[in-house]
C-alpha positions as CSV (number, residue, x, y, z in Angstrom):
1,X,67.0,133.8,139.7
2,X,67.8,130.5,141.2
3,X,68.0,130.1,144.7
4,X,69.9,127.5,146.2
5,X,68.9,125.6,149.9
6,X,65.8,123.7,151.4
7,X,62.2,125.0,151.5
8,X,60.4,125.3,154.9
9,X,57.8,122.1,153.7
10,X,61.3,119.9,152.9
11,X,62.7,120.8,156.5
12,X,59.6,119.8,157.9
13,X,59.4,116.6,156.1
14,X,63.2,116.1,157.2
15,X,61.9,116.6,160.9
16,X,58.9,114.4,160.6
17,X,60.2,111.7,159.1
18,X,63.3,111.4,161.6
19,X,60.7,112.0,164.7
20,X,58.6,108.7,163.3
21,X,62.2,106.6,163.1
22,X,63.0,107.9,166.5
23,X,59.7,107.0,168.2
24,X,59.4,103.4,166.9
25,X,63.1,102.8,167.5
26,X,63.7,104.6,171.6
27,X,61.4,101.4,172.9
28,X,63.3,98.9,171.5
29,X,66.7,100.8,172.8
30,X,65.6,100.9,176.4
31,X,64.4,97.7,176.1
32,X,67.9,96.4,174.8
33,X,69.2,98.5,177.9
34,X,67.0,96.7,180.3
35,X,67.7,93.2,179.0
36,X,71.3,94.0,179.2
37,X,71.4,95.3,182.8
38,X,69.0,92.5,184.0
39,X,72.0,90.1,182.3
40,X,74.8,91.6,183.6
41,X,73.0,91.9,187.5
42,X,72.4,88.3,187.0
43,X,76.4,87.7,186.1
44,X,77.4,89.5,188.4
45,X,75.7,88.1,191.6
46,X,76.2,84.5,190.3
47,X,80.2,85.4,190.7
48,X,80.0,86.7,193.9
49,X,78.3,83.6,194.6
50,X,80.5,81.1,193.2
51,X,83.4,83.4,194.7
52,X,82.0,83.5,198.3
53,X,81.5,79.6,197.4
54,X,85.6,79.1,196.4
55,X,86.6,81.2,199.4
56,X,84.8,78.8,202.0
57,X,86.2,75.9,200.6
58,X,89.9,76.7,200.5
59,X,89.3,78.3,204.1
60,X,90.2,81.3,203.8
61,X,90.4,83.8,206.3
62,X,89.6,80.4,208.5
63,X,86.7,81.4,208.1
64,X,82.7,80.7,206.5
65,X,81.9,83.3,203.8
66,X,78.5,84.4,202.5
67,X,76.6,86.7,200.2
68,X,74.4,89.7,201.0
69,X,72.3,91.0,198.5
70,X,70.5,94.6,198.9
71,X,69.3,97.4,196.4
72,X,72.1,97.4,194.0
73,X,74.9,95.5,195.6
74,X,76.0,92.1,196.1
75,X,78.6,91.9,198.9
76,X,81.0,89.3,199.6
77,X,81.9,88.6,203.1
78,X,83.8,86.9,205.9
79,X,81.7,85.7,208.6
80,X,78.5,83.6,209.4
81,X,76.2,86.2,209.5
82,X,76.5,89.4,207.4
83,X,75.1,91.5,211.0
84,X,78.4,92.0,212.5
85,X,81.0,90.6,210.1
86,X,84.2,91.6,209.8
87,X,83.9,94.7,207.0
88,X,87.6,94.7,206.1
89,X,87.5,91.5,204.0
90,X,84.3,92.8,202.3
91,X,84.0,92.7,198.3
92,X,81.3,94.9,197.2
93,X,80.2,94.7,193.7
94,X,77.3,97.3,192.0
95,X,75.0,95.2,190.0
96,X,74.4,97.3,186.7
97,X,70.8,97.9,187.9
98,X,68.4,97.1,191.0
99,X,66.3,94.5,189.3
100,X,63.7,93.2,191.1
101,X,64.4,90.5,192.8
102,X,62.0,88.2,194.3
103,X,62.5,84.0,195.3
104,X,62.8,81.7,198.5
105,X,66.0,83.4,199.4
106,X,65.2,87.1,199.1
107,X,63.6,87.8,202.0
108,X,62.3,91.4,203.8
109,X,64.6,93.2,201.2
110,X,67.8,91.4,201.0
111,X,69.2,87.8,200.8
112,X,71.8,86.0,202.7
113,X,73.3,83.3,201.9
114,X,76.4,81.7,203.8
115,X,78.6,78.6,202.9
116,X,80.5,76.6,205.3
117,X,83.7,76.4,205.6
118,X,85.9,73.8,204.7
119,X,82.7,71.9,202.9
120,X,81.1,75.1,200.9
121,X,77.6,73.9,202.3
122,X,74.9,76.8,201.4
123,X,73.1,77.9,204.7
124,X,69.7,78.6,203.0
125,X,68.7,76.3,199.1
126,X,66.5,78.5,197.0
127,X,66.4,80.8,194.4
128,X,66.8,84.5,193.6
129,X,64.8,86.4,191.0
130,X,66.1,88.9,189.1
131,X,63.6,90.8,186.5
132,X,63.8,93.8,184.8
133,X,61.4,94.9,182.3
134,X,60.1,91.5,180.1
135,X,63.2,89.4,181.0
136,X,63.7,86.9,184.4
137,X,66.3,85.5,185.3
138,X,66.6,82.7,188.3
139,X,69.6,81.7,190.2
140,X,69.4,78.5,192.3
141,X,71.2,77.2,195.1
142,X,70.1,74.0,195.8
143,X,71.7,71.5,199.0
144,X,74.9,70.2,196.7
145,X,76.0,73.8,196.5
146,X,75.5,73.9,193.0
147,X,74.8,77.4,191.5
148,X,72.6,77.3,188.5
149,X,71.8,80.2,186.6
150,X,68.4,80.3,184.2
């Protein structure tokens, strides 16, 4: 009699053979996930940046607007200092992971930086690091109030 379905050695062949693909294939996922976080924090702060930037120049608010970075977030706000700004103008945006972030303006924690308005002067030139896992990305501010991104 002829019966029909998979031995116990085929199923375990099955299972071996798909545990092998999965193990050489999960570090190359979370490292795609990684790279892609890292790239999208990156984006992300460089538009609050260059928003906080537009905002100063065309005055609004009458006001000098500025960047806060810390953990996970990048806010946007309306002030010369982020200690004791006015929180009702605040645009908070989550970057996709907390890189690490490291650089001339990322000091004890968090970075501030604050552009004047009317002329969109930078208070503080430097750069911010972000890494995560085997890719860096740098974002410069330098005195023309040019935002480069690398």
């Amino acid at each position: 009699m002829y019966r029909s379905g998979f031995t116990l050695i085929e199923l375990i062949l099955v299972v071996a053979g798909l545990a092998i693909i999965f193990s050489v294939a999960a570090p190359f996922s979370n490292s795609s996930i990684v790279k892609g976080n890292t790239e999208s924090a990156a984006r992300t702060l460089e538009l609050s940046l260059r928003r906080a930037y537009a905002y100063a120049r065309a005055e609004e608010n009458n006001s000098d607007w500025g960047v806060y970075v810390s953990g996970d977030h990048a806010t946007v706000f309306s002030g010369s200092l982020y200690d004791g700004h006015d929180t009702s103008f605040d645009e908070v945006a989550t970057l996709k992971t907390s890189p690490t972030l490291s650089g001339t303006l990322y000091i004890d924690g968090a970075a501030e930086v604050v552009f004047t308005k009317g002329t969109g002067a930078p208070s503080a030139t430097g750069t911010i690091i972000l890494s995560g896992g085997s890719i860096t990305r740098t974002i410069t501010i330098n005195s023309a109030s040019a935002i480069l991104v690398e």
